[in-house]
C-alpha positions as CSV (number, residue, x, y, z in Angstrom):
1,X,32.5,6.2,-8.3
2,X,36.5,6.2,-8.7
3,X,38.3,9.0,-6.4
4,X,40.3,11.6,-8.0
5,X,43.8,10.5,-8.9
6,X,47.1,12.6,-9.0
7,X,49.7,13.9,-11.4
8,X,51.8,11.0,-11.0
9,X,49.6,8.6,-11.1
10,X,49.2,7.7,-7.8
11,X,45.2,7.2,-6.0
12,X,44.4,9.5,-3.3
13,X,41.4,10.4,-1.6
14,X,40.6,14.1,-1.2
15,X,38.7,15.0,2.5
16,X,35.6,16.8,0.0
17,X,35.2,13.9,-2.0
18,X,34.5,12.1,1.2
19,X,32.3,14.4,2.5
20,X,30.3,14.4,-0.8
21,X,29.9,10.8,-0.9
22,X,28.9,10.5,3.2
23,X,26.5,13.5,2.1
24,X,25.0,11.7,-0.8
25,X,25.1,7.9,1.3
26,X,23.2,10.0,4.6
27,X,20.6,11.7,2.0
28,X,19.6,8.2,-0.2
29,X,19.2,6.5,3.6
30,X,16.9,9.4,4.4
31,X,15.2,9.2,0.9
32,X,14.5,5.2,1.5
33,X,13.8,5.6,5.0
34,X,10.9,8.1,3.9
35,X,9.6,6.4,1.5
36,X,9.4,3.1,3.7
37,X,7.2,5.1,6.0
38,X,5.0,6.0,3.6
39,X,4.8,2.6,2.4
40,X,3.8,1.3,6.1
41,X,1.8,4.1,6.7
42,X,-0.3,3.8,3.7
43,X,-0.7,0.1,4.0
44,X,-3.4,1.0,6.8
45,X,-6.7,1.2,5.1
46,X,-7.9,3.8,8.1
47,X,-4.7,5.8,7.1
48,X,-5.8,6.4,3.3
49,X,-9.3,6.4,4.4
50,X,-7.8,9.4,7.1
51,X,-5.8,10.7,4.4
52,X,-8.5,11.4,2.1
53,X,-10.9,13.3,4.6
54,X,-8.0,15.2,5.6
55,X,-7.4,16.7,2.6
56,X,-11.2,17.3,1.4
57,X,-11.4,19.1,4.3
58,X,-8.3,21.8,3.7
59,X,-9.3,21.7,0.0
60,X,-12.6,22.7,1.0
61,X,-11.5,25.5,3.2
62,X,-8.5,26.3,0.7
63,X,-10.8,26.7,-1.7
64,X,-14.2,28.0,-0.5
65,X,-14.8,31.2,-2.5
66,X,-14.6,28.7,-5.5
67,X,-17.3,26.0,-3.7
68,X,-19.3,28.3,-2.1
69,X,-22.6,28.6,-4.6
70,X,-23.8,31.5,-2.2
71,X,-22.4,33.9,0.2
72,X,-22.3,32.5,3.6
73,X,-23.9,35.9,5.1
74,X,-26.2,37.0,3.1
75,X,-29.9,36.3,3.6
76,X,-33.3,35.2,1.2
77,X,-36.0,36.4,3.0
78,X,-37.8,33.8,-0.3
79,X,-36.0,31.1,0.5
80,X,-36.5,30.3,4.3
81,X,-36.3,27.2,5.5
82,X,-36.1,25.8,2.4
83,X,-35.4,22.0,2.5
84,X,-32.1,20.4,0.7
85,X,-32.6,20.6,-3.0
86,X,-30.2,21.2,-6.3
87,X,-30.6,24.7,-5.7
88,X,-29.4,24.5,-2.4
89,X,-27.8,21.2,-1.7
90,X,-28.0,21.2,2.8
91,X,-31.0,23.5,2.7
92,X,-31.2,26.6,3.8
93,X,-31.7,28.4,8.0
94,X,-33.9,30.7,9.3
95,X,-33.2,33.6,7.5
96,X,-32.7,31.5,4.0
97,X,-29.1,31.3,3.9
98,X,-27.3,28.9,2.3
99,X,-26.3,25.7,4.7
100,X,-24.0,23.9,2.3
101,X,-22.1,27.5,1.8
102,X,-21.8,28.4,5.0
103,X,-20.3,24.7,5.6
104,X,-18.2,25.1,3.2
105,X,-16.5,28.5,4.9
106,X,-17.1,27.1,8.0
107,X,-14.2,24.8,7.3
108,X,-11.9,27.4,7.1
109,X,-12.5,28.8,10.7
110,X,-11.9,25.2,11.9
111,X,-9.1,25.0,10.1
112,X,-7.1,27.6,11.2
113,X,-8.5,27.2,15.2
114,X,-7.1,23.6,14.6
115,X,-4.0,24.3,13.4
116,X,-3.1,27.6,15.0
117,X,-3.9,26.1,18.4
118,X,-2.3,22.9,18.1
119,X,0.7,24.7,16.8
120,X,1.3,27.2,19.8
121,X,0.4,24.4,22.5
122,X,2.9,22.1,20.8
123,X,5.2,24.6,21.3
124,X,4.7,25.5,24.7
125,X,4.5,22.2,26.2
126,X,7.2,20.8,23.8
127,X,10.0,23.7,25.4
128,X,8.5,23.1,29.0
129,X,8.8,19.5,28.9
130,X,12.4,19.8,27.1
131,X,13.5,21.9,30.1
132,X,12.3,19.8,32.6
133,X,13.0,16.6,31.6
134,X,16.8,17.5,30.6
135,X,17.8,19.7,33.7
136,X,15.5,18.0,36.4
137,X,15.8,18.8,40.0
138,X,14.2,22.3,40.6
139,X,13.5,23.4,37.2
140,X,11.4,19.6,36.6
141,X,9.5,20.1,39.8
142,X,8.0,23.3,39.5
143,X,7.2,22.5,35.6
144,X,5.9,19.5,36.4
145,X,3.7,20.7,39.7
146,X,2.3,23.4,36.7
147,X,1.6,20.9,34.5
148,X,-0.1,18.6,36.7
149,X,-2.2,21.7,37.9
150,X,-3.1,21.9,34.5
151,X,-3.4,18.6,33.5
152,X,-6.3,18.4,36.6
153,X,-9.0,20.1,34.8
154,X,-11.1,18.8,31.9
155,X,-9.3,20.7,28.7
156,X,-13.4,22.4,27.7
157,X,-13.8,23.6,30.9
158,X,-10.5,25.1,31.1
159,X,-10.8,26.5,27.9
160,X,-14.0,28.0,29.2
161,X,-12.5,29.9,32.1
162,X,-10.0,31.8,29.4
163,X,-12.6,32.5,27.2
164,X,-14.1,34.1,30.3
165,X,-11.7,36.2,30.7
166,X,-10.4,37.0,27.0
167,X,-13.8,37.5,25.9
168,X,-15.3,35.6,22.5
169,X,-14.0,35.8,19.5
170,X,-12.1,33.0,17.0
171,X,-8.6,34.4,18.2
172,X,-9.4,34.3,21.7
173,X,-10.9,30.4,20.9
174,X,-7.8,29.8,19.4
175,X,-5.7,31.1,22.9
176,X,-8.4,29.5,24.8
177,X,-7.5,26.2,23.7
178,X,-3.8,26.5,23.0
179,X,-3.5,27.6,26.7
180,X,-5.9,24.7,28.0
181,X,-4.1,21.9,26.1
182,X,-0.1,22.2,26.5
183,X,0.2,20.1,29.3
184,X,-0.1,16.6,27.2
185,X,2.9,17.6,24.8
186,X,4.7,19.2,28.0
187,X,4.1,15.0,29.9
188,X,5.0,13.6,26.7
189,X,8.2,15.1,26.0
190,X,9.1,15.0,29.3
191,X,9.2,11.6,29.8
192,X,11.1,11.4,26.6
193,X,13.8,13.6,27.7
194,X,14.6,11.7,31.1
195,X,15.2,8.3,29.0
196,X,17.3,10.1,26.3
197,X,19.3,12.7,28.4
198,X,21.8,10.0,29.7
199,X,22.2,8.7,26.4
200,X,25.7,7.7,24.8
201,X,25.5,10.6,21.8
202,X,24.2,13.4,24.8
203,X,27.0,12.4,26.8
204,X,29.1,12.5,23.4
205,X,28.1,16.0,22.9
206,X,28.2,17.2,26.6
207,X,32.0,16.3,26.2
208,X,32.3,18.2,23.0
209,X,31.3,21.3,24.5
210,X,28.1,21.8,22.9
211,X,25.9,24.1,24.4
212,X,22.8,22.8,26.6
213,X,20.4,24.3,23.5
214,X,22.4,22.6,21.1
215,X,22.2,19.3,22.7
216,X,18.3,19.7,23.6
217,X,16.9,21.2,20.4
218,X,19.7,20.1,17.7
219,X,20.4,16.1,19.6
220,X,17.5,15.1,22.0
221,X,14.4,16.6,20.6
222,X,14.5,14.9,17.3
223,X,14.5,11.7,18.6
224,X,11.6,12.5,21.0
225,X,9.6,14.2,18.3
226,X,7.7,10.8,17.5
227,X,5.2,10.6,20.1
228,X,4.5,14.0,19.6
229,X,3.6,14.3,16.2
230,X,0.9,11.3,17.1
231,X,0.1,13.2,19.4
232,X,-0.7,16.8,17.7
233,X,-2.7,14.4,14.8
234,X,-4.5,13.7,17.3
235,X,-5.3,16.6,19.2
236,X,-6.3,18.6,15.8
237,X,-10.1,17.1,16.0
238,X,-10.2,17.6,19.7
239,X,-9.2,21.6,19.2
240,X,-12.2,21.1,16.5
241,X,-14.3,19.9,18.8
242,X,-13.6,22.3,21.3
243,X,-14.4,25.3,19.0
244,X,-17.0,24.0,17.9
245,X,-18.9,23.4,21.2
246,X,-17.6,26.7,22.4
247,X,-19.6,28.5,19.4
248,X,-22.3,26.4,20.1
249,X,-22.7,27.6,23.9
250,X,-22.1,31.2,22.4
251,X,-18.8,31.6,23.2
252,X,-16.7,31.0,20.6
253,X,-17.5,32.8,16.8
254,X,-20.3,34.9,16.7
255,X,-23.6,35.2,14.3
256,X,-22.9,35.8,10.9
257,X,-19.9,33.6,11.6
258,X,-20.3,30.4,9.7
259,X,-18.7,27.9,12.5
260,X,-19.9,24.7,12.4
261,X,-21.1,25.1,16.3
262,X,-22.6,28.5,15.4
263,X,-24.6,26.5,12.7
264,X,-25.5,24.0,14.8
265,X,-26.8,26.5,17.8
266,X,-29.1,28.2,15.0
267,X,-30.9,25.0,14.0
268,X,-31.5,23.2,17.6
269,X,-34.8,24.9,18.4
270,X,-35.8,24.0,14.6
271,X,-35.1,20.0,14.7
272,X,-38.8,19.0,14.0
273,X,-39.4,21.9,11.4
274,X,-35.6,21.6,9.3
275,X,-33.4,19.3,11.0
276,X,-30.8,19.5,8.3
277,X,-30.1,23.1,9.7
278,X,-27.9,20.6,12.4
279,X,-27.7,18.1,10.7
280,X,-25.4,18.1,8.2
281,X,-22.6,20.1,10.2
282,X,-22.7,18.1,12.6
283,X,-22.5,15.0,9.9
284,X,-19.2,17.3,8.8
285,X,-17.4,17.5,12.6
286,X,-17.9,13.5,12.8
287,X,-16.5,13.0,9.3
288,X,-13.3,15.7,10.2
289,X,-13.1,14.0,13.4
290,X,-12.8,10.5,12.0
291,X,-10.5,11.2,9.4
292,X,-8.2,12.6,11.7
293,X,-8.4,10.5,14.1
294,X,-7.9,7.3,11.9
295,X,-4.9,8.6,10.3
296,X,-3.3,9.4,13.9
297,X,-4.1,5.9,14.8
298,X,-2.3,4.8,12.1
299,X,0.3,7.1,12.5
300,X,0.8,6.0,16.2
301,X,1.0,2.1,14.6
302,X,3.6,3.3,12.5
303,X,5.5,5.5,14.8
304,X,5.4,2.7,17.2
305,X,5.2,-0.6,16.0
306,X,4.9,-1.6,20.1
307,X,1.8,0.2,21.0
């Protein structure tokens, strides 16, 4: 691409053109940088394989009015205990419900427990750990002496003693294990922080006069935010997990609820008589589980060729 030129004939190159072509040079490095990612990231076959369970499973809860043959809460006093058939393809419970329905909408309340959880503890521990790691001294000790008190007990039990005092419910589940899970990101970041802080661009920017949010949200943080996305990918099936044993103790989603765990709870005293009852959500959390689980893997790999 030629510059502009000027009346008389002579070549000179205006300060916008320059910053148009630096635009357009930064964007096509970002556009090939993203799609060699992709390219590594799909060369995994436990990264497609991820991939593809991942999104049958938000396509499933997405779309579960559509999948659904039955309503999840509604009982067939005719069809009890009916065993899988084309009429009703997992069987159906106690009170002749529809298994493979209330799978199917079940999805959706892991889903959003998942997500929604994962997303606030991200948050929390990703600002804590920013804040220690960049100031240190007091503000890193007593952050880190909480997170370590934190970090002591077994994330389930933890998330056991909120529920205990929030009560049961999906949205207190969803506090539950956001509160119970923070510290990981809050160690994570934290550790990224104290290697970058000294850093030739931090110092760059310190001299500058950027503000101390400006340098840790706008300078630092992106270049920590690797380990961390491996990180949530793989805490997603654990915040499953956790809702789902929760609802199957009773105190997580309660009856009609279709939670996998409150699907589960219904059929264990009915193994020998209609073991599909459990069965096939609990086929359903090992498949979710594995998907994600594989794609984080690969994701770490990817991330960080060194691991």
């Amino acid at each position: 691409m030629i510059a502009p030129q000027s009346r008389n004939g002579g070549v000179y190159i205006q300060k916008e053109w320059i910053e148009q072509q630096a635009l357009e040079a930064k964007e096509g490095k970002e556009r090939r940088h993203l799609i060699d990612f992709f390219a590594k990231l799909f060369k995994h076959k436990g990264a497609v394989f991820g991939a593809v369970i991942i999104v049958l499973f938000v396509c499933t809860a997405a779309f579960a009015p559509w999948l659904a043959p039955y309503e999840y809460d509604k009982p067939d006093i005719s069809a009890v205990l009916q065993p899988p058939s084309a009429e009703h393809l997992f069987g159906t419970d106690e009170f002749g419900r529809d298994i493979f329905s209330r799978i199917v909408y079940g999805a959706r309340i892991s889903l959003r427990v998942a997500f929604v959880a994962v997303g606030i503890s991200l948050v929390i521990g990703t600002v804590l750990g920013a804040l220690a790691g960049y100031y240190g001294g007091v503000v890193d000790y007593i952050i880190t002496s909480i997170t370590d008190v934190a970090w002591a007990f077994p994330t389930t039990l933890l998330a056991i003693a909120f529920i205990a005092t929030l009560g049961t419910g999906v949205e207190n589940v969803i506090i539950a294990i956001a509160l119970a899970s923070w510290a990981g990101y809050c160690r994570v970041v934290r550790g990224q922080f104290l290697s970058l802080r000294e850093r030739e661009f931090v110092q760059a920017a310190r001299i500058l006069g950027m503000s101390d949010a400006r340098i840790i949200f706008g300078h630092v943080l992106p270049n920590a935010l690797g380990p961390v996305i491996v990180m949530a990918t793989l805490e997603l099936p654990k915040a499953i997990v956790i809702e789902a044993s929760l609802s199957f103790l009773g105190l997580g989603a309660q009856p009609p609820e279709p939670s996998w765990g409150v699907i589960l709870d219904s059929g264990k005293g009915l193994l020998d008589q209609a073991p599909w009852i459990s069965f096939f959500p609990g086929l359903m959390i090992m498949l979710v589980v594995l998907g994600f689980n594989l794609f984080g893997d690969a994701l770490r790999d990817v991330l960080d060729p060194n691991s």
